[in-house]
N, C-alpha and C positions, 0 to 999 in steps of 0.2 A: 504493500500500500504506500501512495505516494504522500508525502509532507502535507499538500494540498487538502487530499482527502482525509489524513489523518486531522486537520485541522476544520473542518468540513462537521467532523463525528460529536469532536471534543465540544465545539459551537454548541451543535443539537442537543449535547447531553447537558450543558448546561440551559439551554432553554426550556428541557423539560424539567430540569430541576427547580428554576424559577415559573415552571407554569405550574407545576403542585403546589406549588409553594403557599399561596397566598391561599389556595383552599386549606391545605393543611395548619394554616395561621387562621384560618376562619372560627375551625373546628375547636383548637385551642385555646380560642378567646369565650368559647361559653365556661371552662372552669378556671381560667387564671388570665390577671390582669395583662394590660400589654408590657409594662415596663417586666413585670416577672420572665414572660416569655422571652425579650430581647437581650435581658441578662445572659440566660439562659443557653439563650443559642452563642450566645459570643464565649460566654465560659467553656463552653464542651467545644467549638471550631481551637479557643487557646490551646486547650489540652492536651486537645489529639494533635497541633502544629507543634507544641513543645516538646510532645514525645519524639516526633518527628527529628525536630530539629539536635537533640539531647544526644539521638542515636545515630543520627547519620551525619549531621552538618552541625556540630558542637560550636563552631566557630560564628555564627550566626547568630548569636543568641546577645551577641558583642552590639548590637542595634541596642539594647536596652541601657547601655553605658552612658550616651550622649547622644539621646535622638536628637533629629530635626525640630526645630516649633514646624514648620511645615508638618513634617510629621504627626505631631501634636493634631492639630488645626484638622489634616485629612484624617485620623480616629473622630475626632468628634463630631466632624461632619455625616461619617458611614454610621455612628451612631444614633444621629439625630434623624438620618434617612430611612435607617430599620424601624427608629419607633414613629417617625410620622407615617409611613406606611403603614405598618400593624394596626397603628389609631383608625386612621381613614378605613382599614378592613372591617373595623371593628363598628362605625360607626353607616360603613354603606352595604358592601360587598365585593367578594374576588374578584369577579369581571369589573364592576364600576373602576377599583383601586388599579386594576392593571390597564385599563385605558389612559386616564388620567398621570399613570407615574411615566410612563411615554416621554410627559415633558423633560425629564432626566436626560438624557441621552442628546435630545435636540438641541436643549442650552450649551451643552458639551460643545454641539459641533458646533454653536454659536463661537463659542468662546475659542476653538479655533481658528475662524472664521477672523474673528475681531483683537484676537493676543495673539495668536500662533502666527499669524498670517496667510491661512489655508484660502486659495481661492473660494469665492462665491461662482457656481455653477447656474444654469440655468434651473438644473434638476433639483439641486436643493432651495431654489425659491420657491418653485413649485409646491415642492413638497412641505415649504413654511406655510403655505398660502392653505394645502389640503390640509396641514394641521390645524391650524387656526379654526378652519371651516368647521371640519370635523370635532374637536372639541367643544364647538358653540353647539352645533346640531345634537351633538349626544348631552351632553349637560340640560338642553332645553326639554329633549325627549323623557332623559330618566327622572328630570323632576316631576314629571306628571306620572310615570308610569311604575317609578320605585316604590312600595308600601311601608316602607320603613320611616317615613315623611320626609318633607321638604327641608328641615329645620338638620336632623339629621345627616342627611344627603350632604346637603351645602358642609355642614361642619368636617363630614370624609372627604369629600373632595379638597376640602382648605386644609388639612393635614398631608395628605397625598401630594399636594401640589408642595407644601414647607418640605416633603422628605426629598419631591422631585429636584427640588431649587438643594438641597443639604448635598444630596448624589453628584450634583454636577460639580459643586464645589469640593466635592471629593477627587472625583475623578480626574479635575484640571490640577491639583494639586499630586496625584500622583502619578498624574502624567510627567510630570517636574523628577519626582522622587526616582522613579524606577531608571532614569540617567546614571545613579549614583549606588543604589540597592535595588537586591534582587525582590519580585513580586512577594516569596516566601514570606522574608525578613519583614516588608513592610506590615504584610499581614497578621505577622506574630505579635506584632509591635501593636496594632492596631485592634487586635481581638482580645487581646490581656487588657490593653488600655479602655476598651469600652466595657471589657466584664468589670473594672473596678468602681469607675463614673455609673455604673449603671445600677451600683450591689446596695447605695443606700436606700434605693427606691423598692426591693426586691423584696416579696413577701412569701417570706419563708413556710411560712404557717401552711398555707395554700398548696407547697407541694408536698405537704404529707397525707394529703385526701387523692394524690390521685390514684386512678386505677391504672391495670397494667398498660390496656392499649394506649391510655394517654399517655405513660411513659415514655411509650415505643414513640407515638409519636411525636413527644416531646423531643428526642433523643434523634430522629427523624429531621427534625431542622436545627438543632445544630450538626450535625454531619452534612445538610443540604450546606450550610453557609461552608464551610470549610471544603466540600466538593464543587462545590458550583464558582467560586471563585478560582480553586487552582485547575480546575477544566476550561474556564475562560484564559489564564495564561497561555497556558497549554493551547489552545487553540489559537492564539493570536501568534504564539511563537512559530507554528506549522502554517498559516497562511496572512491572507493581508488581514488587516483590521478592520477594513470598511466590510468584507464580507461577514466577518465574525460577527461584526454590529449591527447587520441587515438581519442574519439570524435570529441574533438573540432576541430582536424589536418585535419578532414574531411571535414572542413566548406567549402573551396574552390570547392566539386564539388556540392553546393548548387550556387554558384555563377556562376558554368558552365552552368548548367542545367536553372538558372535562363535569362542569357542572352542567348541562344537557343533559348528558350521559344520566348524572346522578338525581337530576330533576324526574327524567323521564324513569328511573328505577325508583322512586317516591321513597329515596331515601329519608330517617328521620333525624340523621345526626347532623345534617348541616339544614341553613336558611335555604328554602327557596329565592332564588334570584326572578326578577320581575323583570324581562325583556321584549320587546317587538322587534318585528323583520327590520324597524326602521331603525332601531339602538342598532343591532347586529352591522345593517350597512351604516349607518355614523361611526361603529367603528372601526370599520375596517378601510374609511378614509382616515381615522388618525391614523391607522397603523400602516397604511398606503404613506403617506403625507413623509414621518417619523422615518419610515425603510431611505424614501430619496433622501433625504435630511444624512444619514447615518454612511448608507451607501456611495454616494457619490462626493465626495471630499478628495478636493487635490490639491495637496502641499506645495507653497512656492518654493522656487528651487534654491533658496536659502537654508528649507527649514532643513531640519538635523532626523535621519530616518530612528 
């Protein structure tokens, strides 16, 4: 198999990791808070990366001596991004919170757009123009057609949007960082650092009621955060970035297709999601809009590969 494809697989596998994801964070939020659950996932992604790091790349761990403040700054932004996501899940639903956190990714390409100095495309205006579109038309459609209320809705969407705006600022920042340290390092540095900013908020009490499945799937996403980021490496080092980022943009309609699925099996452990044919195509112009935006990015012949 060639590099290509190898990076082709690693994309997918992290898409589907982040398209379980936000169901699997749905289900969680009926017996434990969000700030409990993003503890959580950050302490067990730390742990399994320290074992890691301890047994095979001992010399790595040397990040914790004299991090970057950038460094700093990109933890508490990934942090602020996990929990205004969880919020927003918690406050709409998986499909609404994965349309909406979209804008993550596009600010990104903004910001190389306007810091980097990445040309502006024909394709990625376009595709500002189909986001723009598409997030009005979907936002206006699920106020009326979400049951969860309008008061609600607005409140998930305005958390989703603060974790969207927190991921970009992440990711512009560790776009900087990985010049200097490997993706690993960063992320040791950055999973320890939000397990401890996140431990005084964490309500211990809560996880002594849960059951086993919950455990499993407690235990389920932090293994997702710790696999789904080192499979996005891994896939951006085996092919270009713009492909890996067209991919990943597509996770949300793994999480559409997934709760259908479970709508249609009249499952009773998660919410029913409230959609029409007209939500579905609103949003699959963000996600149309979001692909140009991601995919079509060309660096001036300045910047540094």
């Amino acid at each position: 198999m060639d590099n290509s494809s190898k990076g082709i697989l690693f994309a997918v596998f992290t898409a589907l990791l982040w398209g379980f994801l936000a169901i699997a964070l749905k289900v969680t939020l009926q017996v434990l808070p969000p700030a409990t659950i993003v503890w959580f996932r950050f302490f067990v992604a730390f742990v399994l990366l320290l074992i890691y790091f301890l047994r095979i790349k001992p010399s790595g761990i040397s990040i914790f001596r004299k991090p970057p403040l950038k460094l700093i700054f990109a933890g508490v932004f990934l942090g602020l991004n996990y929990l205004g996501f969880i919020t927003g899940v918690h406050f709409t639903s998986p499909s609404n919170a994965q349309v909406f956190i979209q804008i993550g990714p596009v600010l990104f390409a903004l910001s190389g757009i306007f810091i980097f100095h990445e040309k502006l495309t024909w394709q990625n205006f376009v595709g500002f123009l189909l986001l723009i579109a598409g997030l009005i038309l979907f936002y206006s459609i699920q106020t009326d057609v979400d049951f969860s209320g309008t008061a609600n809705f607005n409140k998930g969407v305005l958390w989703v949007i603060g974790g969207a705006l927190a991921w970009a600022l992440f990711a512009f920042l560790q776009k900087q960082l990985v010049v200097n340290y490997s993706t690993g390092q960063l992320n040791l540095f950055i999973y320890g650092l939000c397990s401890v900013l996140a431990l005084p908020f964490v309500e211990f009490g809560e996880l002594s009621n849960l059951t086993t499945g919950m455990w499993i799937l407690l235990v389920f996403l932090g293994v997702n955060t710790l696999l789904a980021y080192g499979s996005l490496s891994l896939a951006i080092k085996y092919t270009e970035a713009n492909k890996v980022s067209a991919i990943i943009t597509l996770n949300p309609l793994i999480t559409f297709l997934t709760m259908a699925i479970l709508v249609n099996m009249n499952v009773s452990w998660i919410e029913k999601e409230n959609f029409t044919m007209m939500s579905f195509m609103a949003a699959l112009v963000v996600l149309s809009g979001a692909t140009l935006v991601v995919f079509f990015r060309k660096k001036s012949g300045n910047m540094k590969n």
